[in-house]
Backbone as CSV, one residue per row, in Angstrom:
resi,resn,N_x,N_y,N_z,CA_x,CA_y,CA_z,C_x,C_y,C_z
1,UNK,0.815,-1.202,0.000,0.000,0.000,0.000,0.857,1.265,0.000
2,UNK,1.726,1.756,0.754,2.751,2.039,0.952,3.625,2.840,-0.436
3,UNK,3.787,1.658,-1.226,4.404,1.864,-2.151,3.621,2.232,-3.641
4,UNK,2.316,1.989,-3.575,1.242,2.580,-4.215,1.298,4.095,-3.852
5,UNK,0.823,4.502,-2.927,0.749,5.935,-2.296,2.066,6.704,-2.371
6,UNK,3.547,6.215,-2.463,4.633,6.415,-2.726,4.716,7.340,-4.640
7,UNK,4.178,6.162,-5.249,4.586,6.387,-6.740,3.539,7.201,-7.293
8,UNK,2.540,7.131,-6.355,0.762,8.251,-6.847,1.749,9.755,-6.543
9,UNK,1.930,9.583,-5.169,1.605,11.208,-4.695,2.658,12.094,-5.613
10,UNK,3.988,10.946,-5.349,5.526,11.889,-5.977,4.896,12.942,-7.482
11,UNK,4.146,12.381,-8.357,4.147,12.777,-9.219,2.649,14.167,-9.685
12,UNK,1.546,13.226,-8.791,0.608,14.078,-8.653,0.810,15.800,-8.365
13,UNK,1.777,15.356,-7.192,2.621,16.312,-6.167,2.989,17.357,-6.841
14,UNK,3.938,17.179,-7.765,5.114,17.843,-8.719,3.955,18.810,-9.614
15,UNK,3.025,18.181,-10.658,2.356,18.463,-11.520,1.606,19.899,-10.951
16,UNK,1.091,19.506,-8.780,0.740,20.534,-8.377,1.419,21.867,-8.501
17,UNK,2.757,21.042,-7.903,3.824,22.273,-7.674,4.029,23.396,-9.120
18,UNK,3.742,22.615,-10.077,4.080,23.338,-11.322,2.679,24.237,-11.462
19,UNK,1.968,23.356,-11.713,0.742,24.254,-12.349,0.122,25.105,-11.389
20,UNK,0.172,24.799,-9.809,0.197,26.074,-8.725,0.862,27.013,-9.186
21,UNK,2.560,27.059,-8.856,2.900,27.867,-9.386,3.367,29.163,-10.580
22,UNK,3.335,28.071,-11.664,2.422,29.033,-12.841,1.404,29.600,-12.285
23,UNK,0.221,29.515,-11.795,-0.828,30.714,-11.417,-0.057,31.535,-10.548
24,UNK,0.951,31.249,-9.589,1.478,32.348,-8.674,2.371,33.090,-10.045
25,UNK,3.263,32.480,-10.759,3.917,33.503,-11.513,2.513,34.536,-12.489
26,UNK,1.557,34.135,-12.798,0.937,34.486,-13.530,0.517,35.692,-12.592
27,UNK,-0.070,35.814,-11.335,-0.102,36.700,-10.646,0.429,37.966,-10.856
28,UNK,1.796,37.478,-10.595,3.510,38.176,-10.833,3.548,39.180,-11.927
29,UNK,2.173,38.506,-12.697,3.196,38.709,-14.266,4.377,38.105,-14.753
30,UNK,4.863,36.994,-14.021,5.972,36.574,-14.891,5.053,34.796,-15.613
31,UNK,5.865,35.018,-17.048,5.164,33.740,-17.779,6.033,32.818,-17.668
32,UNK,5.562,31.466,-16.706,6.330,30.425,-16.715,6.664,29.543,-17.710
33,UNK,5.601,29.852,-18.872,6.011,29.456,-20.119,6.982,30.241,-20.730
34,UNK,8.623,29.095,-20.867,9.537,30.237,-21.967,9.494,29.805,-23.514
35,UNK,10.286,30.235,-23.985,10.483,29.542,-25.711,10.826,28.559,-25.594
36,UNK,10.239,27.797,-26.542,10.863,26.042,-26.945,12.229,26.208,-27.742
37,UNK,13.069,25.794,-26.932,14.250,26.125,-27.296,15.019,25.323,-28.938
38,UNK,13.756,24.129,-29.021,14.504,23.620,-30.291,12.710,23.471,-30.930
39,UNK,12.642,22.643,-31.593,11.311,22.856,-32.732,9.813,22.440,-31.774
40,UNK,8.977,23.443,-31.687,7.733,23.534,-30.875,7.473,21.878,-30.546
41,UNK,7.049,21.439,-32.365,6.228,20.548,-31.504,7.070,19.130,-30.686
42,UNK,8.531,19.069,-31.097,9.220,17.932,-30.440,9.544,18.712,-29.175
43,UNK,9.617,19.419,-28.640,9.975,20.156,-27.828,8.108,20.073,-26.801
44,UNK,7.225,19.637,-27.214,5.588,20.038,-25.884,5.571,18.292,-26.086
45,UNK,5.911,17.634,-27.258,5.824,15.956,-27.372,6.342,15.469,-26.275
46,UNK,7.606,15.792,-26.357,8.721,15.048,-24.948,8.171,15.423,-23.988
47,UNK,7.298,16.723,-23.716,7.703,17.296,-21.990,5.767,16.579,-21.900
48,UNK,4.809,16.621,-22.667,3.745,16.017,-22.430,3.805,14.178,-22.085
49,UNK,5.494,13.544,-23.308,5.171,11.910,-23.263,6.024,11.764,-21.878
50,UNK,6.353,13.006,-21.094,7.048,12.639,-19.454,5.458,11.983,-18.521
51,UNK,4.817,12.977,-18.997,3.672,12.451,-17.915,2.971,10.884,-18.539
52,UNK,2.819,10.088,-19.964,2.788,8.891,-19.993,3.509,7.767,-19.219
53,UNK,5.144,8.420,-19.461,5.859,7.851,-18.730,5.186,7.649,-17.106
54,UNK,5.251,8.335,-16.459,4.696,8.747,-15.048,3.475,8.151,-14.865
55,UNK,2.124,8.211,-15.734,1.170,7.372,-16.011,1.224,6.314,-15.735
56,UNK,2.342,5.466,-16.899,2.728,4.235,-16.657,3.226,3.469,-15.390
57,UNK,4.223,4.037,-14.809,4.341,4.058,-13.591,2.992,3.704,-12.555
58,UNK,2.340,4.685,-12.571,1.665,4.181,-11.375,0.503,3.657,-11.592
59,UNK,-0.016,3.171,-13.297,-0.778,2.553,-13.271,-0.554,1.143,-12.625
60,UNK,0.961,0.906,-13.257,1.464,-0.653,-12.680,1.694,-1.054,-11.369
61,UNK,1.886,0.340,-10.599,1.971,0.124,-9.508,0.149,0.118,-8.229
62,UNK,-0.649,0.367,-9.574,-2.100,0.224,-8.823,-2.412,-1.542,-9.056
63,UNK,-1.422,-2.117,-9.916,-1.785,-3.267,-10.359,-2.004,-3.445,-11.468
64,UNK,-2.526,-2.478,-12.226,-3.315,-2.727,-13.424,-1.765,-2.935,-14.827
65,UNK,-1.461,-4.779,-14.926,-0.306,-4.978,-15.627,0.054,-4.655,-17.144
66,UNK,1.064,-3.731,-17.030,1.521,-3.646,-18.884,2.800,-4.001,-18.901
67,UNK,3.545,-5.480,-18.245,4.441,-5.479,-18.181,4.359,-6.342,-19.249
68,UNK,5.553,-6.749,-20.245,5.327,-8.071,-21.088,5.470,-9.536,-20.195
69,UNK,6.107,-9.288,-18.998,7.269,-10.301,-18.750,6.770,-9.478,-16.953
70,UNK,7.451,-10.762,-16.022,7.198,-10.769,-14.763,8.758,-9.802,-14.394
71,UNK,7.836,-8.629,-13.643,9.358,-7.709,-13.231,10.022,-8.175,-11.705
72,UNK,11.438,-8.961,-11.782,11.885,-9.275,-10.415,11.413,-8.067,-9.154
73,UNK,11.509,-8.892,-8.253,10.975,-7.576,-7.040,12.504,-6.687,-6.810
74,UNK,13.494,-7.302,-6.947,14.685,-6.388,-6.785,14.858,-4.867,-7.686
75,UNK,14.197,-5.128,-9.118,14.304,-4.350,-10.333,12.967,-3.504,-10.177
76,UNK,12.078,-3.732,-9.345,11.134,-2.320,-8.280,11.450,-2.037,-7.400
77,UNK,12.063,-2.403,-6.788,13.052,-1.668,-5.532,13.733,-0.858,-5.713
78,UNK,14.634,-1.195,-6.959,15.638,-0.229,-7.546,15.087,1.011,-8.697
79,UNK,13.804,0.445,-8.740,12.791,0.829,-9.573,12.044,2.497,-8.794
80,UNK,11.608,1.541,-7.941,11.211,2.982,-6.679,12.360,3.767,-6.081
81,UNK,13.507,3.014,-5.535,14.751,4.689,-5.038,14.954,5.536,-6.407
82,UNK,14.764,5.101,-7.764,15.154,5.730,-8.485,14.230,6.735,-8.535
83,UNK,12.794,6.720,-8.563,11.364,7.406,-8.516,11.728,8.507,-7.660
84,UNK,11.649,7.665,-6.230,11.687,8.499,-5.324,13.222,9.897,-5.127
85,UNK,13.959,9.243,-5.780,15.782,10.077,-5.859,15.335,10.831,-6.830
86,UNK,14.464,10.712,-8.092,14.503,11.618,-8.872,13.338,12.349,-8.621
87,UNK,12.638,12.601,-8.071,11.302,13.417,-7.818,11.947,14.620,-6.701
88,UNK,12.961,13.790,-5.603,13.456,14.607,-4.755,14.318,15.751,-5.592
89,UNK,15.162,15.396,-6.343,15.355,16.372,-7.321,14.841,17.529,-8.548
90,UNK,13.567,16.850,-8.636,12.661,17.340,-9.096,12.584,18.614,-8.445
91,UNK,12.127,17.919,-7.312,11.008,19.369,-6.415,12.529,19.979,-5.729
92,UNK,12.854,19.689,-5.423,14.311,20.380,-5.004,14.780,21.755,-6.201
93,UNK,14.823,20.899,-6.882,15.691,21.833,-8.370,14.329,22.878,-8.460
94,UNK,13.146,22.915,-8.177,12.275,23.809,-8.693,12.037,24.436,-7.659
95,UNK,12.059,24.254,-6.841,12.132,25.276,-5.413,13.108,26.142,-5.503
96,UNK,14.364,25.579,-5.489,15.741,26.253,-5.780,15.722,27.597,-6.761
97,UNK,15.001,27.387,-8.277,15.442,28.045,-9.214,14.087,29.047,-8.921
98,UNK,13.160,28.977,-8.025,11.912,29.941,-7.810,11.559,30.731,-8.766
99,UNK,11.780,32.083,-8.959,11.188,32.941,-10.073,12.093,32.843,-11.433
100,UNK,12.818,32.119,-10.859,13.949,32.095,-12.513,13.329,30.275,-13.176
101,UNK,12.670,29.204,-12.349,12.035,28.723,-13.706,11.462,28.921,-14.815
102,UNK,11.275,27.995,-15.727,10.637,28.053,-16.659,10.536,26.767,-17.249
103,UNK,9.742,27.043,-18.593,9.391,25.314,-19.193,10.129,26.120,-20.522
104,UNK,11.189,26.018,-21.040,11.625,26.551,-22.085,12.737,27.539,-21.534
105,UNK,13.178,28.667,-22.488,14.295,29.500,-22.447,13.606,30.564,-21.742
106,UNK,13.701,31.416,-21.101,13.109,32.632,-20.458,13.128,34.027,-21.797
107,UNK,12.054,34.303,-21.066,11.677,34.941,-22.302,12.211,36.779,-22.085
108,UNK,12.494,36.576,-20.581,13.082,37.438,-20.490,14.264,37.586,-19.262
109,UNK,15.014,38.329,-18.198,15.849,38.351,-17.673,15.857,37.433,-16.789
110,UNK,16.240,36.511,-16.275,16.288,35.859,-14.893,17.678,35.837,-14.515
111,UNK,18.044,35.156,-13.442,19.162,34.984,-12.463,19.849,33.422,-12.967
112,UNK,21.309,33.717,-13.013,22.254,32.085,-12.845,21.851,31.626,-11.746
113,UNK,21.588,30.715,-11.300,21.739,29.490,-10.097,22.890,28.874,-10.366
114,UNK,23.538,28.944,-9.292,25.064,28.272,-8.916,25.051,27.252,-7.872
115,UNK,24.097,27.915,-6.675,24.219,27.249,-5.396,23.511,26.489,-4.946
116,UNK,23.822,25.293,-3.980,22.608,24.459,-3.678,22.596,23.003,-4.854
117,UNK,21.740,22.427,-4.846,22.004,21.512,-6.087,22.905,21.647,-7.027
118,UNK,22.910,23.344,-8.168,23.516,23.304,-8.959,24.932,23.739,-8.630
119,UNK,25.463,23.560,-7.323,27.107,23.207,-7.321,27.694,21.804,-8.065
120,UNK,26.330,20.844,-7.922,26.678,19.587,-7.976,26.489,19.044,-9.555
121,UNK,24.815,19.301,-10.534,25.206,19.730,-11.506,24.206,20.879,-12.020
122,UNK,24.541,21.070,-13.582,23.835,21.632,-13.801,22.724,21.994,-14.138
123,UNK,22.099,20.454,-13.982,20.699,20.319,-15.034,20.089,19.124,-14.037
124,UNK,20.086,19.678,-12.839,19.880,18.793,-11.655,18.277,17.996,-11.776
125,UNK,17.044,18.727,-12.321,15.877,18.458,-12.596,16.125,17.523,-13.983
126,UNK,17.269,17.763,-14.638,16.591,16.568,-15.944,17.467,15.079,-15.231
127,UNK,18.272,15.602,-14.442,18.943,14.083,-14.006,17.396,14.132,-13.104
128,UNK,16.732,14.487,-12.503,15.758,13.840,-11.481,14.507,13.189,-12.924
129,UNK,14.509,14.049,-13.680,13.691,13.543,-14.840,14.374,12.192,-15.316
130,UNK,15.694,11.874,-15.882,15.610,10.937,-16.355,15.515,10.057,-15.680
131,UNK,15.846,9.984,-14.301,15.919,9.031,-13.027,14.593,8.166,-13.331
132,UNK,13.211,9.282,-13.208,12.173,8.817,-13.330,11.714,8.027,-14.078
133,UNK,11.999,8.151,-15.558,12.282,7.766,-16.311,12.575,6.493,-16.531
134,UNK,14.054,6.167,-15.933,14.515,4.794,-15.868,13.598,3.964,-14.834
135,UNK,13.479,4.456,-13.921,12.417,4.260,-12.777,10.981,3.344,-13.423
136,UNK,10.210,4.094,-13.952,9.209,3.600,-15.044,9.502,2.398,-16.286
137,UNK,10.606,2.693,-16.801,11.059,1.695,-17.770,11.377,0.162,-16.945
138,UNK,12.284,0.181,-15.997,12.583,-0.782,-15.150,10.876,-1.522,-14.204
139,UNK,10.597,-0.495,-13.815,9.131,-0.917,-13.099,7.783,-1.888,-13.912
140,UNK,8.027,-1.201,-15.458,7.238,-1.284,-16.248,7.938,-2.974,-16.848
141,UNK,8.916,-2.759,-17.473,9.479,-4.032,-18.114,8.819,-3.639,-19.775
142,UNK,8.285,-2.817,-20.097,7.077,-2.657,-21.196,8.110,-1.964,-22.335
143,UNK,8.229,-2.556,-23.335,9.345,-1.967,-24.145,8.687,-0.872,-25.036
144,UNK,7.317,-0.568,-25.117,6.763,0.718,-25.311,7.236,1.793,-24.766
145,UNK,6.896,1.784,-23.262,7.754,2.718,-22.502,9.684,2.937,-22.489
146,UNK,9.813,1.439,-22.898,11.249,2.231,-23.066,11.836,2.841,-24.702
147,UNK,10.820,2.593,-25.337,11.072,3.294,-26.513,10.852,5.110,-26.335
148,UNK,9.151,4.797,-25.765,8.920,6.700,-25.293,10.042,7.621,-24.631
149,UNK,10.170,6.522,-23.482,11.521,6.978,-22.152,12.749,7.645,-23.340
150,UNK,12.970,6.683,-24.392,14.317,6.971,-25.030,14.078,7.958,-26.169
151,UNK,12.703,8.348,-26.180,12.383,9.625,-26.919,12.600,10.730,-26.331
152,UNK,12.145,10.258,-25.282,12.105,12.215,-24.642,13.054,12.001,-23.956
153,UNK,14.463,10.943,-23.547,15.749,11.647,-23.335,16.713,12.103,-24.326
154,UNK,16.384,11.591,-25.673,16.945,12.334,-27.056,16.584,13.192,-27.047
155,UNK,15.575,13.640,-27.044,14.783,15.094,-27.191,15.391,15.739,-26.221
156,UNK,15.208,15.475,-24.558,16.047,16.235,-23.416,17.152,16.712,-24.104
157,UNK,17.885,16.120,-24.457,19.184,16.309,-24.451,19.274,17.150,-25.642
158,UNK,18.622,17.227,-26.540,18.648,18.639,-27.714,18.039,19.966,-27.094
159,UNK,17.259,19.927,-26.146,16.616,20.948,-25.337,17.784,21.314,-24.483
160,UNK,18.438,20.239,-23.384,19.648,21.147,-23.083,20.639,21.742,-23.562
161,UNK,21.097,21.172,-24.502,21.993,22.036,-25.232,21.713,23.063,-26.012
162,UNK,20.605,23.571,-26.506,19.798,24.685,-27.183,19.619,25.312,-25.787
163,UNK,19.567,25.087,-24.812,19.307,25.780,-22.999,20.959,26.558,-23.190
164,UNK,21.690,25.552,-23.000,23.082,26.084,-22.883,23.240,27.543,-23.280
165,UNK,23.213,26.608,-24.473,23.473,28.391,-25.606,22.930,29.450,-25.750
166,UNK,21.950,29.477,-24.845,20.897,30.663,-24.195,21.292,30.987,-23.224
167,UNK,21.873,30.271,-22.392,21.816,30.645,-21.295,23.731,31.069,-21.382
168,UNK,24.611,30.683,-22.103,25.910,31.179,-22.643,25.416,32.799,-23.161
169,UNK,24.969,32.869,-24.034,24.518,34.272,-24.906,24.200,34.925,-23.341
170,UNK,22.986,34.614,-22.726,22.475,35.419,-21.248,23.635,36.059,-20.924
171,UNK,24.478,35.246,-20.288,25.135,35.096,-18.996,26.985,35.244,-19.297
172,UNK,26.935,35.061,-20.276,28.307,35.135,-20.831,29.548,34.509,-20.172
173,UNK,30.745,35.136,-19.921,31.808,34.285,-19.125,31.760,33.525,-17.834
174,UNK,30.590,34.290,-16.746,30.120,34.253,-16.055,29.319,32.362,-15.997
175,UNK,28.807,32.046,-17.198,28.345,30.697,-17.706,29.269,30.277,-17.565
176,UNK,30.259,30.202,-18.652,31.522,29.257,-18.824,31.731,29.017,-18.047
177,UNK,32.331,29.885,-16.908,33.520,29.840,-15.703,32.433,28.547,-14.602
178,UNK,30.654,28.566,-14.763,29.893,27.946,-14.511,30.299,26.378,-14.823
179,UNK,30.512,26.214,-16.477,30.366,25.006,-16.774,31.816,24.210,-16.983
180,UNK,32.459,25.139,-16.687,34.081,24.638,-16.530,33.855,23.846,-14.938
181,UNK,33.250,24.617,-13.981,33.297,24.307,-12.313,32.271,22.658,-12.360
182,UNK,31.313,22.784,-13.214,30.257,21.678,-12.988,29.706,21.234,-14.322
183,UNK,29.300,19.655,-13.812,29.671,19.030,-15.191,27.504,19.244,-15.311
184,UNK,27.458,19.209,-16.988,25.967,19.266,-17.588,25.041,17.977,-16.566
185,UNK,25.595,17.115,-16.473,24.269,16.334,-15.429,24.941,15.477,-14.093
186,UNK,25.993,14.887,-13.720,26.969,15.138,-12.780,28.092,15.218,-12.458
């Protein structure tokens, strides 16, 4: 039961945290929506097929099976710290970066984050994303999901580096001297 209520809330949770806070930035006036940093629609595909992923997850974990194949109990164990390690990063990394998130490039001025998580790396939320990720693929056993999973970390990974170079142009030497100190995911 436990571990049902574990893999529900982490994600329910997050989705709050986001779409709450978009209405608080909206308040603000600031738009938590930034630019899609590489082509619109592969860029709303990946960040919408995260929540299938996540779906998947806890449908299997209500019971309801899409595994092909019987998943060892060791490979959900390792299945859930990964869930749970990457959600903590999740909500960590988005607390951290407060008015300087966004879902895309900022559309207008925000602040470097250096401290706190991103001493350690720099893209601390997509390592908690892919965590999840693997988390679901492993939980699942469902080679659907690990085809999706391996979509939207190709895709991630063209979004960060189109991030970079925005956030290089932003921030200038000030970046570098950033990404010389800490590595892109750890």
């Amino acid at each position: 039961m436990i571990e049902v209520i574990l893999v529900t809330i982490f994600p329910v949770g997050f989705l709050m945290v986001l779409f709450g806070g978009g209405a608080l930035f909206l308040r603000r006036n600031i738009e938590q929506d930034g630019k899609a940093p590489i082509n619109r629609t592969l860029f709303y595909a990946s960040k919408y097929s995260i929540l299938l992923l996540w779906g998947a997850m806890v449908i299997q974990s209500w019971g309801i099976n899409i595994s092909v194949v019987e998943v060892p109990r060791f490979l959900q164990i390792i299945a859930l710290f990964l869930w749970v390690s990457g959600f903590v990063l999740l909500y960590l990394g988005r607390f951290k970066m407060g008015n300087s998130f966004r879902l895309g490039t900022p559309k207008e001025e925000t602040s470097l984050k250096v401290d706190g998580l991103f001493r350690l790396s720099r893209n601390p939320m997509y390592v908690g994303m892919y965590a999840t990720i693997a988390a679901s693929v492993l939980y699942t056993a469902n080679p659907l999901i690990f085809l999706l999973g391996l979509f939207v970390i190709i895709v991630h990974q063209k979004i960060v580096l189109a991030e970079e170079e925005h956030m290089q142009k932003m921030f200038g030497q000030k970046y570098l001297d950033y990404c010389n100190r800490v590595g892109r995911y750890i």
